[in-house]
N, C-alpha and C positions, 0 to 999 in steps of 0.2 A: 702458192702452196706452202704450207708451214712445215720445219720442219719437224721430227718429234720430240726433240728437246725444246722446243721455240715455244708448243702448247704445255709442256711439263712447266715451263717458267712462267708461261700465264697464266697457268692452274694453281701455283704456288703463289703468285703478287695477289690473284683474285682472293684467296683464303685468308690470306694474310691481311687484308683489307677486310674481310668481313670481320674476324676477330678484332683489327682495332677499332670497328664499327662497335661492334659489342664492350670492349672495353671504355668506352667515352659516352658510351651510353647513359644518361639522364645525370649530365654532367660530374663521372665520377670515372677517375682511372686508378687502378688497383696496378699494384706496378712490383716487381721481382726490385732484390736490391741492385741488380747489377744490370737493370735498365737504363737511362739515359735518354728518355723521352722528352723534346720540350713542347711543351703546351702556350700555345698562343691565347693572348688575353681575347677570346674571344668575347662581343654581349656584352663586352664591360665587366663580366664577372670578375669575382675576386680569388684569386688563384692560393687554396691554402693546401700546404704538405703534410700531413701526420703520420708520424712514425708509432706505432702502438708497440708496446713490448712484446704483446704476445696475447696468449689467450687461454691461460692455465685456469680459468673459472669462470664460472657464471656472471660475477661482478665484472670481470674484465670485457665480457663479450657484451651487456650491457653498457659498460663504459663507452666502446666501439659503438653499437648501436645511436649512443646519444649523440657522436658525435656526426656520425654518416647522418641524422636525421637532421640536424642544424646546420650542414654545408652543403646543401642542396641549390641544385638548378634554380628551383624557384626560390631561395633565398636568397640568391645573385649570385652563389661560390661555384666556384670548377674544386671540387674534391680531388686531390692524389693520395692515396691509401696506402698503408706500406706494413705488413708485421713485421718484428722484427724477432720472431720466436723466442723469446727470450734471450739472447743475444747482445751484448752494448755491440760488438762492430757492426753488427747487419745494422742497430741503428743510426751508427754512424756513416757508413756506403748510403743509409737512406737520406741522411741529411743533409750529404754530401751531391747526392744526385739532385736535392728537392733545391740545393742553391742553382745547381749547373743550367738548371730547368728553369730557374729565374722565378721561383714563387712569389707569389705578394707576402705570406707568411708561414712560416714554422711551426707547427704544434707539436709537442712528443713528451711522452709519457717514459721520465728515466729507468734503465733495468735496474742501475745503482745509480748512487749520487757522484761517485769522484769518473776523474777520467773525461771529460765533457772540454776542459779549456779550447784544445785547438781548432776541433771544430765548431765551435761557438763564434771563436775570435773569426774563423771564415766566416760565418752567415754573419756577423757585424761588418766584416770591412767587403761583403757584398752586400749592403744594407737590409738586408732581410730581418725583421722582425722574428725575436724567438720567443715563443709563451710554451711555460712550461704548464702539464698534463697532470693532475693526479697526484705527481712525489717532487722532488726538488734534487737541486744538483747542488755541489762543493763544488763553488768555484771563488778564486780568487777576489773576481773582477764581477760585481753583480750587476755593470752595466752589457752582461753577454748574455741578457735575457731583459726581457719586458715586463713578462708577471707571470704569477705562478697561479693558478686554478684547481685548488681541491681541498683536500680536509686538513685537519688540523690534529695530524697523529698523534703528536703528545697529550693534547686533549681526551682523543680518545683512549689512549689509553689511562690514563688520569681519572678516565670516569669509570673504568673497567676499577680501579682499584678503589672508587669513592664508595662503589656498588659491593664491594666483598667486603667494607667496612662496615655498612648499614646492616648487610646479611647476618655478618658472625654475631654482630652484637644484637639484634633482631631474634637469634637463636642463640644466644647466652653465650657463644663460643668466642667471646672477644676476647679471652685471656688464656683459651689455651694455645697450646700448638697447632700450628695449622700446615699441612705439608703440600707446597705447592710446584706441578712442573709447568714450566713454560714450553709451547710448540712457536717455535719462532720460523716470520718468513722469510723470503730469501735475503740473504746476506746483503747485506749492504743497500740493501730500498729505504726509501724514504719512509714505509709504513714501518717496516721492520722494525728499522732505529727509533724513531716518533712511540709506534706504540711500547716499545720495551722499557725507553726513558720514561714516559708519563708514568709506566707503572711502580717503576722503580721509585719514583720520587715520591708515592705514597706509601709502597711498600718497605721505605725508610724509615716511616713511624711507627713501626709495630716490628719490635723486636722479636714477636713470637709468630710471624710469619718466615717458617724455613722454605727458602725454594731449594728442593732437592735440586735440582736439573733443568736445563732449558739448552734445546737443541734449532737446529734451523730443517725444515719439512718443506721449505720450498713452496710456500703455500698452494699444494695440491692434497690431494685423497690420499692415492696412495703414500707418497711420504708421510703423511698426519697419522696414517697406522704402520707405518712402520717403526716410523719412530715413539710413539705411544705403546705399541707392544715390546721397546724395548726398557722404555722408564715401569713400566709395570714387573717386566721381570727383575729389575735392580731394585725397585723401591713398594713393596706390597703395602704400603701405608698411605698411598698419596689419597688425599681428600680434595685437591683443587683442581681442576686444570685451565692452565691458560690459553687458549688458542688464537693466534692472532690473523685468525679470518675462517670462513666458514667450512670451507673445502676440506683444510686439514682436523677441523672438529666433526667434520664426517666419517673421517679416516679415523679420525682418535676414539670417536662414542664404539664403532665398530668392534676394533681393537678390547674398548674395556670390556664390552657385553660379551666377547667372543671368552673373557676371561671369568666371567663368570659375576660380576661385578655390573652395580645399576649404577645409573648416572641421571640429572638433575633433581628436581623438586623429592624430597623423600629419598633420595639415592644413596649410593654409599660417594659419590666423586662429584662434585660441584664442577658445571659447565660454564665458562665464560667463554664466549665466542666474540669475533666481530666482523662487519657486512651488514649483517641481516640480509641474506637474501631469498626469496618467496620458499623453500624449501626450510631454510633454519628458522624462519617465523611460525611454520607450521610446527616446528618441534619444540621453540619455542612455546607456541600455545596449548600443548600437548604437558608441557613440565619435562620435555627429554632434555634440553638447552634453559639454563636457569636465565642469565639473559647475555642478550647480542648487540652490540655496538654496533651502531651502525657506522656507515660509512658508505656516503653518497657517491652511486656509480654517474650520476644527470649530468654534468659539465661540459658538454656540447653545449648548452643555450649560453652557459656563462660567458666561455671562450666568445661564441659568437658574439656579445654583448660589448665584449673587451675589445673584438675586433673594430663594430663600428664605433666605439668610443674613439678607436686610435684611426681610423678613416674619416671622422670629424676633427681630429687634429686637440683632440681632450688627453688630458694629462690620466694615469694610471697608477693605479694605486702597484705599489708592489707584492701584494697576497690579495686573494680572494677567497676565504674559505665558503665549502658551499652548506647549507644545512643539515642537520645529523639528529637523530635520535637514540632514545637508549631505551628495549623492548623487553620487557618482561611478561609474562604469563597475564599482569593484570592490562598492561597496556596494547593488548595484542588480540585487534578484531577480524572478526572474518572478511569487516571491508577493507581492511588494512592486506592481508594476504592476497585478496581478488584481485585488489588494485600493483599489486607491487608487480613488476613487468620481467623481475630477472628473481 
């Protein structure tokens, strides 16, 4: 005869057991930071960790997407999944967990770039393999990472200013004053910094580009109008806007139209955006968004690519940039929109 604590405790290990049933489910465990799980090389799979920042947009959750699709069961990986809500410690307690757990390899996509040495120099002197995600870190010692997997932010924004050079002078305005704000994203990212420098280094050649103002919005909605609704009450003259991804160019078209003011093709405020993603190609194609930089969320196949290069014992290159487009009204089709997945 049992007693009734003795069934409360079996009822509680059986529960507990179906849920980490559920959690390891089609080879993938999704794990809290202050977990401590270790995962057995079961199958021979390859056991990879990712730390995601978070999931402040569309792009991001697409990023996520690409990569949960490329370390799959049947591609031989054991997935551990981890957000780390935007947060640098959550992703470090994740990093930190994903060594203790003994993974084959590291992936994670930095909040910022500084701050990363110490737990780096761990996942090296417990040989774990670290391929960085999407942004890049500041670190001393660039042998505390293997390679890096994504765009090539200076670039993009480099092109975001080759594009308002073509325009002004396309529409006669290459000599006069041009008033421009910048919505920048969060502090200290890799895109942040990448796309502000690129822009800058064009918008050094034209002395009669004034940027009134450039603030950081977090690259979300709401921040992209709030801070847009406050360059509009200090500055009733801007003609540019710069936005350095799509989310806060949602916030920001918002923002102007609420004010009374049109925005892209024929508008009174010029939209530059960057992403592209299936909603800003539609506005895009529409003339709301003049054009959008993209910036490829796909980098699950790459990683994975990078992966077995270094499981065949092949040398790595140290960057991978993945492919990018630049989308305007004329290059922007309905099968381009159908197809676009985020």
């Amino acid at each position: 005869m049992f007693k009734k604590s003795d069934v409360i405790s079996r009822l509680i290990f059986v529960l507990f057991a179906a849920i980490l049933f559920l959690m390891v489910l089609g080879g993938r465990l999704f794990t809290n930071i202050e977990e401590d799980v270790y995962v057995s090389e079961e199958e021979n799979r390859i056991v990879v960790g990712v730390s995601q920042l978070g999931s402040e947009s569309g792009w991001r959750t697409a990023n996520t997407e690409s990569v949960q699709n490329a370390f799959t069961q049947e591609n031989g990986y054991f997935l551990i999944f981890n957000n780390a809500r935007q947060k640098q410690e959550n992703q470090i307690k994740a990093i930190r967990s994903f060594i203790s757990q003994r993974v084959d390899y590291i992936v994670f996509a930095p909040v910022v770039e500084t701050g990363w040495e110490t737990v780096l120099q761990e996942a090296k002197e417990a040989g774990i393999p670290v391929i960085l995600m999407d942004r890049k870190v500041d670190v001393t010692d660039k042998s505390l990472y293997v390679t890096c997997v994504g765009s090539d932010f200076v670039e993009e924004g480099q092109r975001a200013g080759r594009w308002l050079e073509k325009d002004l002078a396309r529409r006669g305005m290459d000599e006069r004053t041009v008033n421009i704000v910048i919505l920048k994203g969060t502090q200290g990212s890799s895109s942040q910094i990448g796309r502000t420098i690129g822009f800058s280094v064009v918008a050094a050649n034209h002395g009669n580009w004034n940027i009134l103002e450039q603030e950081y919005a977090d690259f979300t909605s709401a921040k992209g109008r709030e801070v847009m609704e406050v360059f509009l009450r200090k500055h009733p003259d801007i003609d540019v806007v710069i936005s350095q991804n799509d989310d806060m160019t949602f916030g920001a078209i918002e923002a102007i139209r609420d004010s009374g003011r049109t925005v892209g093709i024929g508008g009174d405020i010029t939209i530059i955006s960057f992403d592209a993603v299936n909603t800003a190609l539609k506005m895009v194609s529409r003339g709301d968004i003049n054009v959008d930089i993209e910036c490829n969320p796909n980098q699950g196949e790459y990683i994975s690519q990078v992966i077995e290069m270094l499981e065949d014992g092949q040398e790595v290159e140290s960057q991978y940039y993945v492919e990018e487009d630049v989308f305007t009204i004329e290059n922007v089709t309905r099968e381009l929109i159908e197809q676009r997945n985020y």
